[in-house]
C-alpha positions as CSV (number, residue, x, y, z in Angstrom):
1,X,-38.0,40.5,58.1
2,X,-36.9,39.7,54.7
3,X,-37.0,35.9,55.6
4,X,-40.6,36.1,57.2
5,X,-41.6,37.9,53.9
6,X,-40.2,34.9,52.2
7,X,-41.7,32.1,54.4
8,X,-45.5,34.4,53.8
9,X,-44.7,34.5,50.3
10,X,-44.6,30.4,50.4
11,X,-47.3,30.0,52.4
12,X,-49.4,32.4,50.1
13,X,-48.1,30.6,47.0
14,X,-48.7,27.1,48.2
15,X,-52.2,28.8,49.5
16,X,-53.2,29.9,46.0
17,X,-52.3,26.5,44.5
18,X,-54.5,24.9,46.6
19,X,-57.5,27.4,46.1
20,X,-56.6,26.6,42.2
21,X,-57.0,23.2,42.3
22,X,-60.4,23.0,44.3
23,X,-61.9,25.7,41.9
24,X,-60.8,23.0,39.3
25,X,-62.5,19.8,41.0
26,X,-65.3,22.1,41.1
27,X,-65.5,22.9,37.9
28,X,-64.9,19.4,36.5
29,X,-68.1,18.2,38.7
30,X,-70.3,21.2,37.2
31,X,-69.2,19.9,33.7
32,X,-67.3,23.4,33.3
33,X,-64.1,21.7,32.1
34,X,-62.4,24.2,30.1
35,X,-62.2,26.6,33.2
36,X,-61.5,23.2,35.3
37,X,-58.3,22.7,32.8
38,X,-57.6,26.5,33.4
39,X,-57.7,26.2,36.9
40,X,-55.4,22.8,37.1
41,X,-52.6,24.1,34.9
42,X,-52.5,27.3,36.8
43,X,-52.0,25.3,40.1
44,X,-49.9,22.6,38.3
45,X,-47.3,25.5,37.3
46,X,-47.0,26.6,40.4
47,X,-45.7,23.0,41.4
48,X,-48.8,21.5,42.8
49,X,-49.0,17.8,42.6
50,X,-52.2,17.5,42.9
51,X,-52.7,19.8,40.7
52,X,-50.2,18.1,38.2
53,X,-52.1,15.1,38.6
54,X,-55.1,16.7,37.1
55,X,-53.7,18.4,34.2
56,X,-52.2,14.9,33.3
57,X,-55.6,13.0,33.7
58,X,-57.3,16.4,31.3
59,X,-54.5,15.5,28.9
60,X,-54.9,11.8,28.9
61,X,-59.0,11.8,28.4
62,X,-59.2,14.9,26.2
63,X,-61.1,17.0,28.9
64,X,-61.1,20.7,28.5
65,X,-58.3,20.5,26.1
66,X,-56.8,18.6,23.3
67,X,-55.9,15.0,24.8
68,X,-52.6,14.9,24.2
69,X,-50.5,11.8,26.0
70,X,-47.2,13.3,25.3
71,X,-48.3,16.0,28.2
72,X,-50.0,13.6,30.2
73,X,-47.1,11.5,30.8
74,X,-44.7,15.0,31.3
75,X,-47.4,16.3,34.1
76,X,-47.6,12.6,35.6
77,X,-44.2,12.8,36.2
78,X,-43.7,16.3,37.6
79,X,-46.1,14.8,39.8
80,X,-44.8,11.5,40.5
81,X,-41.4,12.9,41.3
82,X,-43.0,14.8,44.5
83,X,-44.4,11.7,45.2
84,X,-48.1,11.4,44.3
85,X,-48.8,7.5,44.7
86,X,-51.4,7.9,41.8
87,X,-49.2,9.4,39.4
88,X,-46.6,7.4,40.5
89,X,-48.9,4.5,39.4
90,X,-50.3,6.5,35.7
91,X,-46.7,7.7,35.0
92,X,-45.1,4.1,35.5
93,X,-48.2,3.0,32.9
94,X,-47.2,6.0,30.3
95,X,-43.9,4.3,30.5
96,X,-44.9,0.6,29.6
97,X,-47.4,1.6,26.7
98,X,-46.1,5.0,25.3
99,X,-42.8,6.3,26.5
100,X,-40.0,6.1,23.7
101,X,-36.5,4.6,24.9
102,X,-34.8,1.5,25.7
103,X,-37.5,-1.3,27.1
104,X,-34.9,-2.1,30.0
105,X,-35.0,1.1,31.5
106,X,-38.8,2.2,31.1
107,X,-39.3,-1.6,32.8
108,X,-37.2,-0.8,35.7
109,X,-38.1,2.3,35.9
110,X,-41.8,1.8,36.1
111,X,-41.9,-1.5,37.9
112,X,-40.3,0.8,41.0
113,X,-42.9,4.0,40.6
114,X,-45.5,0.8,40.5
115,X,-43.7,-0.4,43.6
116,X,-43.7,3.1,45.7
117,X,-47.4,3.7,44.0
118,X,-48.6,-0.4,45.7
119,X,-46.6,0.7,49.0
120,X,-48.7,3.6,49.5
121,X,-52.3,1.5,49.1
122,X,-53.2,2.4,45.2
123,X,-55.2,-0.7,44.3
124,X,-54.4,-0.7,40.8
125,X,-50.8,-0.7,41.3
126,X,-51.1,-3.7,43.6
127,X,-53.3,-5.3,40.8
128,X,-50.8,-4.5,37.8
129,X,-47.6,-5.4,40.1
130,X,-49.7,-9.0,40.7
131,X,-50.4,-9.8,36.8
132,X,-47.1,-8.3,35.4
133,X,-45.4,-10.6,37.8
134,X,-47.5,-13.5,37.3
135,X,-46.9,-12.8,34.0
136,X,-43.6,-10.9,33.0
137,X,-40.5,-12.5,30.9
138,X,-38.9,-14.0,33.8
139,X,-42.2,-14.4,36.3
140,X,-42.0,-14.3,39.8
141,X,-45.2,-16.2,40.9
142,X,-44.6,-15.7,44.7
143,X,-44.3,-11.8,44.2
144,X,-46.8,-11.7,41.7
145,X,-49.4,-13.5,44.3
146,X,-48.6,-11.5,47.0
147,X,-50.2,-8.1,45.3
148,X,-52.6,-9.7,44.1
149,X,-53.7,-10.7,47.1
150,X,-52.9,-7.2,48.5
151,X,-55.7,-5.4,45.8
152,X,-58.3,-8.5,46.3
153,X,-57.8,-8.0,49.6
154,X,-58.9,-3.9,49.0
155,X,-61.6,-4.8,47.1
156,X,-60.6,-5.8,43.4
157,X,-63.0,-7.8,42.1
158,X,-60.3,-9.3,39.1
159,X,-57.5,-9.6,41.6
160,X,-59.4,-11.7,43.9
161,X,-60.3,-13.7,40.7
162,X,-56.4,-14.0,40.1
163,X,-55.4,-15.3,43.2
164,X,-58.3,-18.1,43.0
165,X,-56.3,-19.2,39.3
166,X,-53.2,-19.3,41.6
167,X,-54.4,-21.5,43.9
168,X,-56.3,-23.8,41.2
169,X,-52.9,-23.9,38.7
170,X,-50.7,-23.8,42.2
171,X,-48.6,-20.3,41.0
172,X,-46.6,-19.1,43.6
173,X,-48.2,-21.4,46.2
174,X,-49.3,-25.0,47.1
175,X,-52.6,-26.0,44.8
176,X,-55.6,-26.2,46.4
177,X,-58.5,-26.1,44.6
178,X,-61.3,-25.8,48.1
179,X,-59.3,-22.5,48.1
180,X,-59.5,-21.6,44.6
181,X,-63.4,-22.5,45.1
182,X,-63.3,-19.7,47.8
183,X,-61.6,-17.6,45.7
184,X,-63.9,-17.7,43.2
185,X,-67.1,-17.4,45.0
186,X,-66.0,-14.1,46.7
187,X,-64.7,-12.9,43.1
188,X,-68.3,-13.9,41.5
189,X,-70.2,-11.7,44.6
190,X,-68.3,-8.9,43.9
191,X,-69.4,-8.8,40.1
192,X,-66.5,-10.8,38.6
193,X,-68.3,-12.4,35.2
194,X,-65.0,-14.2,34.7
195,X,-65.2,-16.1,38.1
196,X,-68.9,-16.8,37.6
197,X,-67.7,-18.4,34.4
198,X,-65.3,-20.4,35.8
199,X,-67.0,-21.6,38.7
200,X,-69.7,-23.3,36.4
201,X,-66.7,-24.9,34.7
């Protein structure tokens, strides 16, 4: 008896935390973001990823409290460590442009949350993986191409412009500039100012 009580107690935690955070996307779409905040960091505590995810994104744009990135990247990773690919991808980014610490380890640390984050389909981890290979310290142009590819290939408008500069410079694969031409185009139809720009060239 004592261990079903237990398991309904779980169940009926978990159940709140869920109930939390939907009041909370609720709120944030009615413009109510105070209470959306409220709602979030009440779920969050509870050990919500989801939840955790949306306290950090209130903390890191200021809405319905203070911004504060210091928070932002501590709820990112509460929810990055249970495996949220998009925290996994906004935590790895508090580590590159605000995390104090030696470079090394943020780097390493990062590039693998950015790895999980691209393994689980998060188009902007594929895209930062392909341009922080393309163009890291030591670059690994092969690597870098092959996210790249992955994001244009889910609908990134400036990765799919990337790739076509890979195939016109010949980074990470043989030049070919009929492809980089192809590239381009597809880059320019989906809004990309910088391919139009360079197709004219």
């Amino acid at each position: 008896l004592e261990e079903a009580a237990f398991q309904l107690q779980q169940i009926f935690r978990i159940d709140i935390s869920i109930a939390l955070n939907i009041l909370g996307t609720e709120s944030m779409r009615a413009g109510h973001c105070r209470v959306a905040f409220t709602c979030f960091k009440l779920a969050a505590d509870r050990g919500y990823s989801k939840a955790q995810f949306n306290v950090g994104l209130c903390y890191e744009h200021g809405r319905g409290t203070e911004k504060d990135l210091e928070k932002a990247g501590f709820y990112y990773c509460q929810a990055a460590s249970s495996r949220h690919p998009m925290a996994q991808y906004r935590y790895a980014r508090y580590l590159l442009q605000h995390s104090p610490g030696s470079p090394w380890d943020r780097q390493h640390k990062a590039v693998a949350l950015l790895e999980q984050a691209a393994g689980a389909g998060i188009t902007e981890a594929q895209a930062y993986l392909g341009v922080f290979y393309m163009r890291g310290l030591q670059p690994q142009e092969k690597r870098g191409l092959k996210y790249l590819l992955q994001a244009a290939n889910s609908g990134d408008a400036q990765s799919r412009f990337h790739v076509g500069v890979c195939y016109e410079q010949g980074l990470g694969v043989r030049r070919d500039l009929a492809e980089a031409l192809r590239h381009y185009r597809q880059s320019a139809a989906m809004g990309s100012r910088q391919a139009r720009d360079r197709l004219r060239a």
